[in-house]
C-alpha positions in Angstrom: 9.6 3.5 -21.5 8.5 1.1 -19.1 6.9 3.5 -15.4 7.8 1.0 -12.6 5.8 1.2 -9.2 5.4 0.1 -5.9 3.8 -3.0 -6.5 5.4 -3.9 -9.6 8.7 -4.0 -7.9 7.8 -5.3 -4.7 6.3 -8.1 -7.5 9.2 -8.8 -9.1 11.4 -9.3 -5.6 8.7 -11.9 -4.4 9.0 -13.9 -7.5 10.3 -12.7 -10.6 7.9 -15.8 -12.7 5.1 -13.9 -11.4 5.9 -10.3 -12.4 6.4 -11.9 -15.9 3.0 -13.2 -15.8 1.6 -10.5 -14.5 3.1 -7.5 -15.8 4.2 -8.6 -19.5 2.4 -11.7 -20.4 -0.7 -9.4 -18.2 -2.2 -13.0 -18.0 -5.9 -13.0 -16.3 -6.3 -15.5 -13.0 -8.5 -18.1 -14.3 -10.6 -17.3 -11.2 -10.2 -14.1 -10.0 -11.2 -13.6 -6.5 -10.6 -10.8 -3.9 -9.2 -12.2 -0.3 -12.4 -10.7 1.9 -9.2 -9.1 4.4 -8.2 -6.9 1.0 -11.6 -5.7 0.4 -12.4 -4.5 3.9 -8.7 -3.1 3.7 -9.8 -0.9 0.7 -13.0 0.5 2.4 -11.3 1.2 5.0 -9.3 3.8 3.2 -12.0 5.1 0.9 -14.1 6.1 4.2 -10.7 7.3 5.2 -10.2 9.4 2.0 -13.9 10.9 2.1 -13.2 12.0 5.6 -10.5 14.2 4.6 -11.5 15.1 1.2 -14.7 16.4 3.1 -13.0 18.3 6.2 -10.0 19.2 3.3 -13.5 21.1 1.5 -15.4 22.2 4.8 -12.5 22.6 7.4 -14.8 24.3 9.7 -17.3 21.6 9.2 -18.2 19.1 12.0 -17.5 15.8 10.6 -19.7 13.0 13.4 -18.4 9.4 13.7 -21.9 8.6 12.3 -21.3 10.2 8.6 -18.3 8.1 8.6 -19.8 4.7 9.7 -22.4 5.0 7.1 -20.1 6.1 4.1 -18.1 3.1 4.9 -21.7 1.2 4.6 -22.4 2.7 1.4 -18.7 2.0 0.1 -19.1 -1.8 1.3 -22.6 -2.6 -0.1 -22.2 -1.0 -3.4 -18.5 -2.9 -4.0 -19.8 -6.0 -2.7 -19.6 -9.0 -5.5 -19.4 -13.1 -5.2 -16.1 -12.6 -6.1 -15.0 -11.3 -2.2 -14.1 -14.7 -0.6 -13.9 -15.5 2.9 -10.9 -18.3 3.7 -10.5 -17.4 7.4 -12.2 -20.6 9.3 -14.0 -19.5 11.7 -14.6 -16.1 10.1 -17.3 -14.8 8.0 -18.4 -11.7 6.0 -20.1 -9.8 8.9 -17.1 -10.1 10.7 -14.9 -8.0 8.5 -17.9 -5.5 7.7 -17.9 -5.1 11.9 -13.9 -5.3 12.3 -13.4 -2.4 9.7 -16.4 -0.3 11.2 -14.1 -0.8 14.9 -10.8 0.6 13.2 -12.8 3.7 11.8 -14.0 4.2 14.9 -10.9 3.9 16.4 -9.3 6.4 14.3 -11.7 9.1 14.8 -12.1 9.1 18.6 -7.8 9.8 18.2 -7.7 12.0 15.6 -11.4 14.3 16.1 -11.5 17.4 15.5 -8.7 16.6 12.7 -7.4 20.1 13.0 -3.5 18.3 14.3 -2.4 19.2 10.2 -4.1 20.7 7.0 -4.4 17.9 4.5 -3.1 19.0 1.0 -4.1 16.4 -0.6 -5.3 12.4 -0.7 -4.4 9.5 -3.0 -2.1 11.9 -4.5 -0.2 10.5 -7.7 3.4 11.1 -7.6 5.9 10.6 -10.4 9.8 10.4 -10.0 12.4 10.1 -12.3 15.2 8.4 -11.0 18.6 8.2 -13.6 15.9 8.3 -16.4 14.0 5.6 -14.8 10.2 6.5 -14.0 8.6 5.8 -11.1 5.0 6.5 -9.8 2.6 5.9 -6.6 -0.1 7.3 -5.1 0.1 8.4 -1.1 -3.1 7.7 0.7 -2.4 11.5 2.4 -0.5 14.3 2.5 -0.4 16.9 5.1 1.4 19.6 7.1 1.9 19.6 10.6 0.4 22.7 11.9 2.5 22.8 14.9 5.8 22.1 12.9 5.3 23.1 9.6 7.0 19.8 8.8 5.8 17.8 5.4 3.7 14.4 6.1 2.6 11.4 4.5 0.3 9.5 5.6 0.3 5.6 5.0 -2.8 4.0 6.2 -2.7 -0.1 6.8 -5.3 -2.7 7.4 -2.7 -5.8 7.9 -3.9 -8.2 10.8 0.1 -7.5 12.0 2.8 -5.4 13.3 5.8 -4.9 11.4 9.1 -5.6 12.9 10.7 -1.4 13.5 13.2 -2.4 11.2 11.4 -3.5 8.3 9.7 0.0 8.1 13.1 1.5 8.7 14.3 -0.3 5.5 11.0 0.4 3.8 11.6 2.2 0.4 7.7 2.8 -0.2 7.1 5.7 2.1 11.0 6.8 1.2 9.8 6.8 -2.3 6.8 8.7 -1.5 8.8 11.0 0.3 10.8 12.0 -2.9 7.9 12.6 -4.9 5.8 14.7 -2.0 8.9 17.0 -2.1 9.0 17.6 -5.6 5.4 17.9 -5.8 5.2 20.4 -3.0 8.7 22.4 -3.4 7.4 25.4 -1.1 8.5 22.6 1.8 11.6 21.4 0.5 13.3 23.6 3.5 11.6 22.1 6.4 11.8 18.3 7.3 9.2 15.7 6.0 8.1 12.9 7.9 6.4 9.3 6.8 4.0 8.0 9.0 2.7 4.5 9.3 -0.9 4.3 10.6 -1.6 0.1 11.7 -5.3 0.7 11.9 -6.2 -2.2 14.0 -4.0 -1.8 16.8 -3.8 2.1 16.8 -0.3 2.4 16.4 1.9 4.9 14.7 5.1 5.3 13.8 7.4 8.2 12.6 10.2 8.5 10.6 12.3 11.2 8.9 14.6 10.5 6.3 17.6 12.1 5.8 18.8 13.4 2.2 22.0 10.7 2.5 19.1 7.9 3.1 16.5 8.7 0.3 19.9 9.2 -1.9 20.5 5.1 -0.9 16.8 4.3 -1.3 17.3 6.0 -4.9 20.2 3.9 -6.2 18.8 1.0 -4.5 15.9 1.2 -6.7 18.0 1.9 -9.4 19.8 -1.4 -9.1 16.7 -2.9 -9.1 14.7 -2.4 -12.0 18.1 -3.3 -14.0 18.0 -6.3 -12.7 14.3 -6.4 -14.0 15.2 -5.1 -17.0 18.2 -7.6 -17.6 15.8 -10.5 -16.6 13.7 -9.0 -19.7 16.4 -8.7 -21.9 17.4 -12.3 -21.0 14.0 -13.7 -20.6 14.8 -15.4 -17.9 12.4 -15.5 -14.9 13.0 -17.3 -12.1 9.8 -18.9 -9.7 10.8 -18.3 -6.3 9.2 -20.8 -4.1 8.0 -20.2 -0.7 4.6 -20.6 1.5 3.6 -17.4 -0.5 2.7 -19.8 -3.5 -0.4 -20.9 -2.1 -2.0 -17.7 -2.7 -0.5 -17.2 -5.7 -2.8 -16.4 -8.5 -1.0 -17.8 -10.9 -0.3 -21.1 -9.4 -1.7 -23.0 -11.8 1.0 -22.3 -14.3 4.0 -22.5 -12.4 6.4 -25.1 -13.1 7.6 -25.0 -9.6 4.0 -25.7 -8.1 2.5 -29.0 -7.9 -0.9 -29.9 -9.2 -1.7 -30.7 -5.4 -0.2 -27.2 -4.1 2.1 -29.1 -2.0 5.5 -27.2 -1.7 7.4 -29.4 0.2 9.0 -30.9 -3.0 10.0 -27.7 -4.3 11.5 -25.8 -1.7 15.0 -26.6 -3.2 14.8 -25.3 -6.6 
């Protein structure tokens, strides 16, 4: 039986020719390359998931601003490869390296001491079954509030953007999350959980608490969806959805809806 995640459905809703690709044919980019806004993105959270693995260990411990700047350091110079590309004009590498060193910084000077929840656990694999269907993610954090008792988790983002309220509202990755941090930690079913959004680069948060009615929606919602994946596989038949997106698609190349030239202006009907 197929376990569905995140990704793989967010995948299939962008462009249902590219989950195909990805995800059954598991065809390789002919030139894989890491956007240089990703790979600052993920050292971002590794220095995030040190920090709290380490005050998770030693919550007494002292944890400076300093340790954290140079893990993040470390974690940058030992996952640095020719394959991290710059496309920003204007931008270059050093300018990342600096802007994710500023959202670390950021973070600690409004989080130190850390002691606002207890941290059960980070990158935490969850696994749901959903009317027989699996499902699985891992949440960059999740904590207890020590003033409320209530459930967390912790989302952590890099994006150069803020999200309109309502998208997040209509998120079903956090609500997703949510279902399997219950399960997972069933001596807090009683209270209330919250998901929390963390936009690193312009210190905003936001909060929301689902109710059981709307992670019961967010459940047959995702039911209805990996049917329709699973009646596109049945029916082979996978669609290119065609949008601005296509340009940094990685399988561009072997669309049938993508000219040679990457020009999408002739293809924005299909």
């Amino acid at each position: 039986m197929t376990t569905y995640s995140y990704s793989r459905l967010s995948t299939f809703e962008k462009c249902p020719l590219s989950y195909k690709y990805k995800y059954l044919d598991k065809i390789k980019p002919e030139i894989p390359f890491t956007g240089i806004e990703a790979f600052m993105g993920s050292t971002v959270h590794e220095a995030l998931e040190y920090l709290y693995r380490r005050q998770k260990k030693m919550p007494n411990d002292d944890i400076s601003l300093i340790l954290i700047l140079d893990k993040y350091e470390t974690i940058w110079n030992e996952n640095w490869s020719e394959d991290v590309k710059v496309v920003k004009e204007g931008m270059k590498k050093e300018d990342y390296f600096l802007q994710g060193k500023k959202i670390l910084a950021d973070y600690y000077t409004n989080h130190q001491p850390f002691n606002a929840e207890t941290t059960l656990s980070v990158e935490e694999r969850i696994d749901v079954n959903i009317e027989g269907f699996k499902v699985m993610g891992f949440i960059d954090r999740v904590a207890v509030n020590n003033e409320t008792g209530n459930l967390e988790i912790h989302d952590y983002k890099t994006s150069g953007r803020l999200p309109q309220i309502a998208d997040l509202q209509n998120d079903r990755q956090l609500a997703l999350y949510q279902i399997g941090a219950r399960k997972k930690h069933p001596e807090y079913n009683e209270n209330d959980a919250d998901v929390i959004y963390h936009y690193l680069r312009f210190n905003e948060e936001f909060r929301f608490r689902k109710t059981d009615e709307e992670l019961n929606a967010v459940k047959k919602d995702i039911v209805d969806l990996i049917q329709t994946i699973e009646l596109s596989s049945w029916e082979n038949n996978f669609k290119p959805c065609v949008s601005n997106l296509c340009r940094w698609c990685e399988f561009s190349s072997l669309c049938p809806a993508f000219s040679q030239s990457g020009r999408l202006s002739d293809h924005l009907s299909i």
